[in-house]
DOLO-331054 format. One record per residue (C-alpha): residue number from 1; x, y, z. Coordinates in steps of 0.05 Angstrom, whole numbers, plus 5000, padded with zeros to 4 digits. Layout:
BEGIN
NODE   n    u    v    w
NODE NUM    X    Y    Z
...
# end
This chain:
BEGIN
NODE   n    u    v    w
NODE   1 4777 8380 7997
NODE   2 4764 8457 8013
NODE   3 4742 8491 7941
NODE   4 4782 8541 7917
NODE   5 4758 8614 7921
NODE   6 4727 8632 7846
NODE   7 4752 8696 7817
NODE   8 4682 8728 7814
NODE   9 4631 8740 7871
NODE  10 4569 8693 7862
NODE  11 4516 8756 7841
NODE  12 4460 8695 7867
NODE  13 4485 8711 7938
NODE  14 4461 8753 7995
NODE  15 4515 8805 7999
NODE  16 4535 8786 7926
NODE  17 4559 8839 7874
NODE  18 4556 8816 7801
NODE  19 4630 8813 7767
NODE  20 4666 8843 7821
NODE  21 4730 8798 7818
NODE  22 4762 8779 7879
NODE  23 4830 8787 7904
NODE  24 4885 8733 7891
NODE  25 4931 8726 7951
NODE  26 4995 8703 7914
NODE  27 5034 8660 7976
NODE  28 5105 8691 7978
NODE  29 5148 8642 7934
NODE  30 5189 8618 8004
NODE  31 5126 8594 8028
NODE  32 5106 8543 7967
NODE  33 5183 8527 7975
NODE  34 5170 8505 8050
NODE  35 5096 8470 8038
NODE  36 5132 8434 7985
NODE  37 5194 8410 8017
NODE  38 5144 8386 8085
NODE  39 5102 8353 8031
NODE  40 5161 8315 8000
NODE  41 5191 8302 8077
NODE  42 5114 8273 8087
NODE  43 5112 8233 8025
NODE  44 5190 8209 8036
NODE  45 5167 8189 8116
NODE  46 5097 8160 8097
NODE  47 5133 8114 8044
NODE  48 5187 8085 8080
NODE  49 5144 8082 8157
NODE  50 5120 8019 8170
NODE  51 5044 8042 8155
NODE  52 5015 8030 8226
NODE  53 5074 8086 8248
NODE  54 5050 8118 8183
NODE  55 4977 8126 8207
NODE  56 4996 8142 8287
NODE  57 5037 8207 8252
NODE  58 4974 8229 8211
NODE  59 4931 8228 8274
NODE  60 4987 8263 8305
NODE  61 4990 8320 8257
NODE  62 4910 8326 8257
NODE  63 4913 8340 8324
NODE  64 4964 8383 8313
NODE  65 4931 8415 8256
NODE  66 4862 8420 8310
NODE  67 4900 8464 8358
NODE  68 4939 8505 8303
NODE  69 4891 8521 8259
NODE  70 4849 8559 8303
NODE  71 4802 8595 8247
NODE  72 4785 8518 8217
NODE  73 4785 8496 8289
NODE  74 4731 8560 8300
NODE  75 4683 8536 8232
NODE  76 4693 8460 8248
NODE  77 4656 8469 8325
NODE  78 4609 8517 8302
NODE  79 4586 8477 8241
NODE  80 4570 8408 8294
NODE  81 4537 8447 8338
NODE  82 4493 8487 8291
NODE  83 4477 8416 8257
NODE  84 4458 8390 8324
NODE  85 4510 8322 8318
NODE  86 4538 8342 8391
NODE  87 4502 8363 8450
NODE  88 4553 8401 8490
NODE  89 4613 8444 8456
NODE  90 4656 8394 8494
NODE  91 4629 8333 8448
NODE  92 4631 8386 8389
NODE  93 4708 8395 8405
NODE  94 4718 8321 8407
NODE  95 4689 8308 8343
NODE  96 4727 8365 8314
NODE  97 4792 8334 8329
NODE  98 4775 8276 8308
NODE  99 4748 8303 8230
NODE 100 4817 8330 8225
NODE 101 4850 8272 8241
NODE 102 4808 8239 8193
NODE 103 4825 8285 8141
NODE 104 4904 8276 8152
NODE 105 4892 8195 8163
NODE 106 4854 8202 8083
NODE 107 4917 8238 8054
NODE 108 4965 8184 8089
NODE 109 4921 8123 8080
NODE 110 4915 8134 8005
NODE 111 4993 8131 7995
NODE 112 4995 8066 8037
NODE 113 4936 8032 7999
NODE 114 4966 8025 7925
NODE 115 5026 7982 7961
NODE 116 4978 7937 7998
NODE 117 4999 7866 7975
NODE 118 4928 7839 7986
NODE 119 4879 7903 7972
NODE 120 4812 7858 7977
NODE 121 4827 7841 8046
NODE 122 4818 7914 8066
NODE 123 4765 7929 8027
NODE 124 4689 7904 8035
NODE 125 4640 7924 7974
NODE 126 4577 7929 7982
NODE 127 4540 7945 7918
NODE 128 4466 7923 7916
NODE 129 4453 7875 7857
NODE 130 4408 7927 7822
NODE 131 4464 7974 7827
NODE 132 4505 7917 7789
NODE 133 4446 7904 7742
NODE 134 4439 7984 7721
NODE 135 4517 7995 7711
NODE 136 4530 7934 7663
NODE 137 4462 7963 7625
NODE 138 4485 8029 7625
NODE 139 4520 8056 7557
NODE 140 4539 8116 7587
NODE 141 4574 8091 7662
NODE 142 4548 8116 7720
NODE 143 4540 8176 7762
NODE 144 4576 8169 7836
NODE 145 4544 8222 7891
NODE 146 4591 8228 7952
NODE 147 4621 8284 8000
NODE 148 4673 8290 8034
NODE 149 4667 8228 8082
NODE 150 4709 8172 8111
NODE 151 4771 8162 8061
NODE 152 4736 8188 7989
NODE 153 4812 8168 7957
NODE 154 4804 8092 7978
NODE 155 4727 8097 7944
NODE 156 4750 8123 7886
NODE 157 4792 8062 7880
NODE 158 4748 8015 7895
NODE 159 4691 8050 7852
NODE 160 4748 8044 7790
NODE 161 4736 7965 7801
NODE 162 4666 7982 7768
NODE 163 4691 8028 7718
NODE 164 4741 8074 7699
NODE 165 4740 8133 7739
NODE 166 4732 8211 7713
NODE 167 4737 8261 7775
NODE 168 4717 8333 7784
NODE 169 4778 8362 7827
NODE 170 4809 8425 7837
NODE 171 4884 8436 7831
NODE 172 4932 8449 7882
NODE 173 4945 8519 7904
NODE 174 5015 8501 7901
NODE 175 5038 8476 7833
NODE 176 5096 8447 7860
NODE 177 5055 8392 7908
NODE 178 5003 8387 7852
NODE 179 5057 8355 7808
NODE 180 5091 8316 7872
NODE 181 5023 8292 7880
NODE 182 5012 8273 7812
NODE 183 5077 8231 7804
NODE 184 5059 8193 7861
NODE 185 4991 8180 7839
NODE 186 4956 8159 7889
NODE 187 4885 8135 7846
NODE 188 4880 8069 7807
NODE 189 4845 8085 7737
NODE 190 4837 8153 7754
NODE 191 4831 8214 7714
NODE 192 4807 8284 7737
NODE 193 4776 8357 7704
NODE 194 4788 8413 7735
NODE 195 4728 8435 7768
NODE 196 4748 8511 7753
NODE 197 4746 8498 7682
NODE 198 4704 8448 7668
NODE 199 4648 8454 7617
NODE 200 4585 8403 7620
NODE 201 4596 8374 7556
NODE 202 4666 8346 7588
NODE 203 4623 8321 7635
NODE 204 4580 8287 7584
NODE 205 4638 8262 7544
NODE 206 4669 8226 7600
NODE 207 4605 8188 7610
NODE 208 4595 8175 7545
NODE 209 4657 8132 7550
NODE 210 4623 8097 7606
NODE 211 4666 8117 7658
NODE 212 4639 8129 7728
NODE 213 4630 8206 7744
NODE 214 4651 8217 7817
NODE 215 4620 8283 7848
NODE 216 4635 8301 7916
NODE 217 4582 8354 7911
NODE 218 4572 8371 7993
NODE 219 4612 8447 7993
NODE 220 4584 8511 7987
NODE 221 4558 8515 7913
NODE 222 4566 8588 7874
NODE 223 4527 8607 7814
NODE 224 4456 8617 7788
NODE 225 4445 8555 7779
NODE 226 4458 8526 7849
NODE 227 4402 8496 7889
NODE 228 4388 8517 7956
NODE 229 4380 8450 8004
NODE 230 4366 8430 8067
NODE 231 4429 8401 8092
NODE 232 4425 8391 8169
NODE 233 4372 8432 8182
NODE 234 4402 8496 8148
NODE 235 4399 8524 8073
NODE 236 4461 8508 8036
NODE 237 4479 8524 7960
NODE 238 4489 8461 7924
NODE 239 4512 8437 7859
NODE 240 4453 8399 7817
NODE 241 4508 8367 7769
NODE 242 4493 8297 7791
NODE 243 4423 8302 7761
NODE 244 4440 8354 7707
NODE 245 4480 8299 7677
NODE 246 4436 8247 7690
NODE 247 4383 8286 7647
NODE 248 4438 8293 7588
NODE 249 4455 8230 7588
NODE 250 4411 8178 7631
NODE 251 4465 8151 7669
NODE 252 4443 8127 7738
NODE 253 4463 8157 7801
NODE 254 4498 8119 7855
NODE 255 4505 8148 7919
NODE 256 4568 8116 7953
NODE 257 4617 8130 8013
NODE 258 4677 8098 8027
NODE 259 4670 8081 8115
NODE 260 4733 8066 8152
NODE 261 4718 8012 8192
NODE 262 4789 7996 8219
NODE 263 4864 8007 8211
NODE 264 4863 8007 8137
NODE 265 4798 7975 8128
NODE 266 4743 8005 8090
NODE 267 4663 7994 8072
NODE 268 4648 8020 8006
NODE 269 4568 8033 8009
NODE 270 4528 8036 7941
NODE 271 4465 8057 7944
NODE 272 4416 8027 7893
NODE 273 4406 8062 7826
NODE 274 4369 8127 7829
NODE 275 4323 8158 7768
NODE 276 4300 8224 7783
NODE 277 4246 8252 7748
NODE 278 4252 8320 7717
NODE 279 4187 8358 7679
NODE 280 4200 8407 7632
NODE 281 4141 8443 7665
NODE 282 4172 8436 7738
NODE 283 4251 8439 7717
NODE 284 4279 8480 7765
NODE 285 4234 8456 7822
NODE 286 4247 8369 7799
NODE 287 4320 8386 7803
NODE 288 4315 8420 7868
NODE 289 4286 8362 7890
NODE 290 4322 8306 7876
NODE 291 4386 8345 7897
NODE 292 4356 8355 7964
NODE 293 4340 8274 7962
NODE 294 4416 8265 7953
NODE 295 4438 8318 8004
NODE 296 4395 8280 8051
NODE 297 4423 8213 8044
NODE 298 4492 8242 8060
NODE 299 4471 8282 8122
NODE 300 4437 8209 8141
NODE 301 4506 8175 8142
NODE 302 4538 8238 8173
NODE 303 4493 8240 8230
NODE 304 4520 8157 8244
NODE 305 4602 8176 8242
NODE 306 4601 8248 8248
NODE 307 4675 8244 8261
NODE 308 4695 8212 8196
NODE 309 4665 8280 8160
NODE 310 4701 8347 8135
NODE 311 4673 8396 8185
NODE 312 4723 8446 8165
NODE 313 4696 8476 8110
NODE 314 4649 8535 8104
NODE 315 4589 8494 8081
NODE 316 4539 8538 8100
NODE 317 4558 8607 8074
NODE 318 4491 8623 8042
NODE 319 4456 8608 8110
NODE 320 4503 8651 8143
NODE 321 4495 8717 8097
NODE 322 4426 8710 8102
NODE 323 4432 8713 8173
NODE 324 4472 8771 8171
NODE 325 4428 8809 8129
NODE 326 4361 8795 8169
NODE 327 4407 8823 8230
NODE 328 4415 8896 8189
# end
């Protein structure tokens, strides 16, 4: 899901001024009270629709969401055609539609899932044997890579069949649907930090009780110690804590992605076991690297269901400011 504006502006950035804090926009209290009483109306209607009907109203509100939302609507084209998945800005509009209706079919499908009497029949795994092999050696779980693709809720249930589950989320900006959210708990063996407070050795901890660290690490990273990758053909700031953690701990990393192949049927993809090499010599640069191997393997599946991605977000604000400041 969209990260959450920090409170500082990244000093790493083009543009970027060191500890100059940003402003909160506080949403006047009758607009939580709204978002939260359409979220329980959604929750209430999702739960009691028969979940075809459930699924036909997500779609509906995605597209209603595409022609609403005109600033995501704005970001969403843009960001297709500037990664070159549509030829013509009519494609580019099609595909936009259909990421949003994607994005409302991943909220709604992860209610209906946990009531599923026979979950298996929905769900084909695909996990290499080596993948297999390197989790039951591992004494310290595994490392799961993934973005913001295809229904990420329904993989992190099906990756919780391997192991417990330890997620890097951000709260709600509305407290209210945070805890709505959280009573309905929609994850199996599911626990999450808080991505705004997290610390690495939380990180470490939670793999040291060989759980499986899920990352969704494909939004616009902040902070020194980003690396700059070529996602789609354009520099992006991404986070390296997939192989930062590896190095603490020697955990393999597992690239996965939940596909939906069907009305609620899913592939869940595992790669096989990655090791990346990082030199003491070459730190910065072996880290670079093996994040930009990752990045790749996620454009690689993008580029094959473009529409099943999260074209909304502002992935490639570090691109754009330098762009803006060669234009000066």
């Amino acid at each position: 899901m969209p990260d959450k504006e920090p409170d500082t502006i990244d000093k790493g950035e083009p543009g970027g001024q060191a500890g100059l804090p940003r402003q909160k926009r506080k949403k006047p209290r009758i607009v939580e009270s709204a978002e939260y009483l359409f979220a329980r109306l959604g929750v209430w209607l999702v739960e009691h629709l028969p979940p075809r009907a459930a699924c036909w109203m997500a779609k509906s509100i995605g597209s209603l969401a595409y022609l609403l939302m005109r600033k995501r609507r704005r970001i969403a084209i843009r960001n297709i055609m500037r990664a070159g998945v549509a030829n013509t800005p009519k494609e580019a509009r099609g595909i936009a539609r259909a990421s949003m209706q994607s994005i409302a079919l991943t909220v709604v499908e992860s209610f209906i899932f946990p009531r599923l009497a026979n979950q298996s029949e929905h769900l084909v795994m695909e996990v290499p044997e080596s993948a297999r092999a390197a989790i039951e050696a591992s004494k310290c779980g595994f490392i799961c890579f993934s973005g913001h693709f295809g229904n990420w809720e329904v993989g992190a249930r099906a990756m919780s069949s391997l192991r417990p589950v330890t997620g890097i989320a951000r709260p709600m900006n509305n407290r209210r649907v945070q805890e709505l959210m959280d009573r309905k708990k929609m994850r199996a063996d599911f626990e999450t930090i808080d991505k705004h407070t997290e610390r690495p050795m939380d990180l470490v901890r939670a793999l040291k009780r060989n759980r499986a660290l899920a990352i969704l690490s494909d939004q616009h990273a902040r902070g020194d110690s980003a690396a700059v990758v070529d996602f789609f053909g354009r520099p992006a700031k991404t986070y390296t804590t997939p192989v930062v953690m590896q190095q603490l701990t020697g955990a393999p990393i597992l690239f996965s992605y939940a596909l939906r192949i069907g009305f609620m049927r899913y592939c869940v993809r595992f790669s096989e076991p990655l090791f990346y090499k990082v030199s003491r010599q070459n730190k910065a640069a072996d880290i670079q690297a093996a994040t930009q191997d990752l990045s790749k393997r996620l454009e690689e599946v993008i580029r094959q269901y473009p529409e099943q991605y999260l074209w909304a977000h502002r992935r490639w604000k570090y691109a754009e400011r330098l762009e803006a400041r060669s234009t000066v």
